[in-house]
C-alpha positions in Angstrom: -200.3 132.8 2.1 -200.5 133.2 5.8 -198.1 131.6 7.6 -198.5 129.5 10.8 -197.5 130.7 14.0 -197.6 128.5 17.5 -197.9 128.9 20.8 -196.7 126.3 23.2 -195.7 125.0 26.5 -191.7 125.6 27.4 -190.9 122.1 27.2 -192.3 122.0 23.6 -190.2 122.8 20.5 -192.6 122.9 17.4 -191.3 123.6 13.7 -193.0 124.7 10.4 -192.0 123.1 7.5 -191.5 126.0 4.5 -192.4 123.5 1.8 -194.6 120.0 1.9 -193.3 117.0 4.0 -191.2 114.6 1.5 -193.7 112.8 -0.2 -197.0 114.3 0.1 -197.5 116.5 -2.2 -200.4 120.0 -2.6 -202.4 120.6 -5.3 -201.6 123.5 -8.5 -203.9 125.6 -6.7 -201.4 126.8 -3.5 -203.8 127.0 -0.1 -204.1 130.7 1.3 -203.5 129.2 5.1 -200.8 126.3 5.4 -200.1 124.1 8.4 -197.0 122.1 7.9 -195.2 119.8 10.6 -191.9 118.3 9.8 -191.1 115.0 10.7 -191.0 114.2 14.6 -191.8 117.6 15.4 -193.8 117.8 19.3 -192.4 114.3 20.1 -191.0 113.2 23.3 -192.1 115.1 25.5 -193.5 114.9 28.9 -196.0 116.5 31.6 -197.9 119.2 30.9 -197.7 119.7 26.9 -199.9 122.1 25.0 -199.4 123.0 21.5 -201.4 125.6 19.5 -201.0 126.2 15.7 -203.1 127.8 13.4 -202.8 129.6 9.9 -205.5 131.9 8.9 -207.9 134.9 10.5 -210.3 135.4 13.5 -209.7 131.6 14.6 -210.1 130.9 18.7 -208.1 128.2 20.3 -208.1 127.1 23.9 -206.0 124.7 25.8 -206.3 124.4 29.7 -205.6 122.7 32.4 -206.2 122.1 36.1 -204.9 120.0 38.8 -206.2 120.3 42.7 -204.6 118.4 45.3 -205.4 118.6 48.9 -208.0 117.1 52.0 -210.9 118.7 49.8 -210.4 119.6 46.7 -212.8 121.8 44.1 -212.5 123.7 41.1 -214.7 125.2 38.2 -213.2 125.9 35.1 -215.6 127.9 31.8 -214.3 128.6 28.4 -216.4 130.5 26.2 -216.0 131.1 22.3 -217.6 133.6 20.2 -217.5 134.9 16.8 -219.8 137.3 15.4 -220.6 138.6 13.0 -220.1 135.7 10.2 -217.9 135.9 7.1 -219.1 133.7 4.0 -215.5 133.8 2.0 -214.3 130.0 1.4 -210.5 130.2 1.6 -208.0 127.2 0.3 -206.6 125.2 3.3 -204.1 123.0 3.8 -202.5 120.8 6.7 -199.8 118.1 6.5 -198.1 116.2 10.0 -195.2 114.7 8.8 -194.1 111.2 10.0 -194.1 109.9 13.8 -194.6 113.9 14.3 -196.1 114.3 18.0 -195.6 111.0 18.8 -194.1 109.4 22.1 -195.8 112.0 24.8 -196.8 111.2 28.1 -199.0 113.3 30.5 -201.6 115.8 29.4 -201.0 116.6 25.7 -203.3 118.6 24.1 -202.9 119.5 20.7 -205.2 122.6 18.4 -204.4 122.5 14.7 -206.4 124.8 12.3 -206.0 125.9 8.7 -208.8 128.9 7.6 -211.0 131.1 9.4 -213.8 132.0 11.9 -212.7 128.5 13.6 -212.8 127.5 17.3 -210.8 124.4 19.1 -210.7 124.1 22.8 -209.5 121.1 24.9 -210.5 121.3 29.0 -209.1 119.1 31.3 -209.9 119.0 35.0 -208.2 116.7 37.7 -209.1 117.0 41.6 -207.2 114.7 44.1 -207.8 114.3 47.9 -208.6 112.5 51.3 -211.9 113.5 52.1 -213.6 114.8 48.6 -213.3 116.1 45.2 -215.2 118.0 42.3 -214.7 119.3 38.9 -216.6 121.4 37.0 -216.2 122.1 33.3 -218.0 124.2 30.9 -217.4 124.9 27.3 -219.2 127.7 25.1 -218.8 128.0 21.0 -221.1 130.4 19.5 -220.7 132.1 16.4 -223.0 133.4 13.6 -224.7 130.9 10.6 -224.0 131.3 7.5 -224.6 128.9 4.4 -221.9 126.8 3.4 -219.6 128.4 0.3 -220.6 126.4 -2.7 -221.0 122.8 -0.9 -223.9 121.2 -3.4 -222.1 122.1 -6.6 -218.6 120.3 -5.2 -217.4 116.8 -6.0 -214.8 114.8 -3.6 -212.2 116.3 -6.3 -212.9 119.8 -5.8 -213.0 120.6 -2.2 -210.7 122.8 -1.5 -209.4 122.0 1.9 -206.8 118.9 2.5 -205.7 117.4 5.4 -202.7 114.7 5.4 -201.2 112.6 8.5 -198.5 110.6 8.1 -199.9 107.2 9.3 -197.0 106.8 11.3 -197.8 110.2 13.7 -199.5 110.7 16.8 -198.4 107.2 17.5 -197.1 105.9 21.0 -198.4 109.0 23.4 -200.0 108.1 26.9 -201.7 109.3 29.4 -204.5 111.8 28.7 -204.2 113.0 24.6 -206.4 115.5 23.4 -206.7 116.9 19.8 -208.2 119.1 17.6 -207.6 119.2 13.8 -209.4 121.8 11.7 -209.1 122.5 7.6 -212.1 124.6 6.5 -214.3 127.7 7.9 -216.4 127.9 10.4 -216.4 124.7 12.3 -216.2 124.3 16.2 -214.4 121.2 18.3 -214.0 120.6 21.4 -212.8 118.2 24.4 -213.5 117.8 27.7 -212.3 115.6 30.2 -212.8 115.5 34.4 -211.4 112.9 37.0 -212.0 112.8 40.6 -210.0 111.1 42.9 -211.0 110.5 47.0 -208.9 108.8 49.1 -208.2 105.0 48.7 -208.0 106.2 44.6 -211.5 105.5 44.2 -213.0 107.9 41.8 
């Protein structure tokens, strides 16, 4: 199995549970890549808070964020994603978030979860304050090669192999702008943008 890793702001602690959240349970057939968030884990937090995880191989995450303050202020920001060529394998995924786990932020938060391979996540977020004008400019890219899907027609509900499980209790209480990915599978690309503009008087 490959284990998780993360990536996050300073602020952010972020721990990996070594066995499934009390309660939930995985099934006989143990996941190749494993995302597993104990209990309360990326909670309370404020300001900037930007938490990448991902278990697997040739996966692409992007979190970013931008903030321009001044009598005119402008700014562009571009992400682009690409993966080629394609790789048909179906792996077993799995991703649990254990109760009230990144709960209670305020700010930016943006949050990339992914379990497999060849996936891509990306949250943008642009914010441009000032007296006499402001622009933002966002652009997001995902490109990466087709490829059939690994056995979809022949599978029931019952024998898909990737599960995802959140506590109903997490990702409860946050504020301000919350953006999130969450990713179980191969091949899939998600994204989220978000731009504010602010002239003076605190029209937009």
């Amino acid at each position: 199995m490959i284990p998780a890793r993360f990536i996050a702001a300073p602020a952010v602690a972020v721990a990996l549970a070594a066995a499934p959240v009390a309660g939930q349970t995985l099934a006989a057939d143990a996941p190749q890549d494993s995302v597993l968030v104990e209990p309360a884990q990326g909670s309370g937090n404020g300001g900037r808070v930007a938490i990448n995880l991902v278990a697997g191989s040739q996966n692409q995450q992007a979190a970013a964020a931008a903030i321009a303050v001044g009598n005119i202020a402008s700014q562009v920001m571009a992400v682009e994603q690409t993966i080629f060529p394609a790789d048909p394998a179906d792996r077993a995924t799995r991703i649990v978030i254990g109760p009230e786990a990144f709960s209670n932020n305020s700010g930016m938060v943006s949050l990339n979860l992914t379990a497999g391979s060849q996936n891509q996540s990306a949250n943008l977020a642009a914010l441009a304050i000032s007296n006499d004008g402001a622009v933002s400019d966002l652009m997001l890219a995902q490109a990466s090669a087709p490829t059939e899907p690994s056995g979809a027609s022949a599978q029931g509900p019952d024998d898909r192999n990737d599960r995802v499980v959140v506590d109903n209790t997490a990702l409860g209480g946050n504020s301000g702008l919350v953006q999130v990915n969450l990713i179980g599978g191969e091949r899939n690309s998600s994204g989220n943008t978000f731009t504010l503009n602010v002239s003076a008087g605190g029209n937009p």
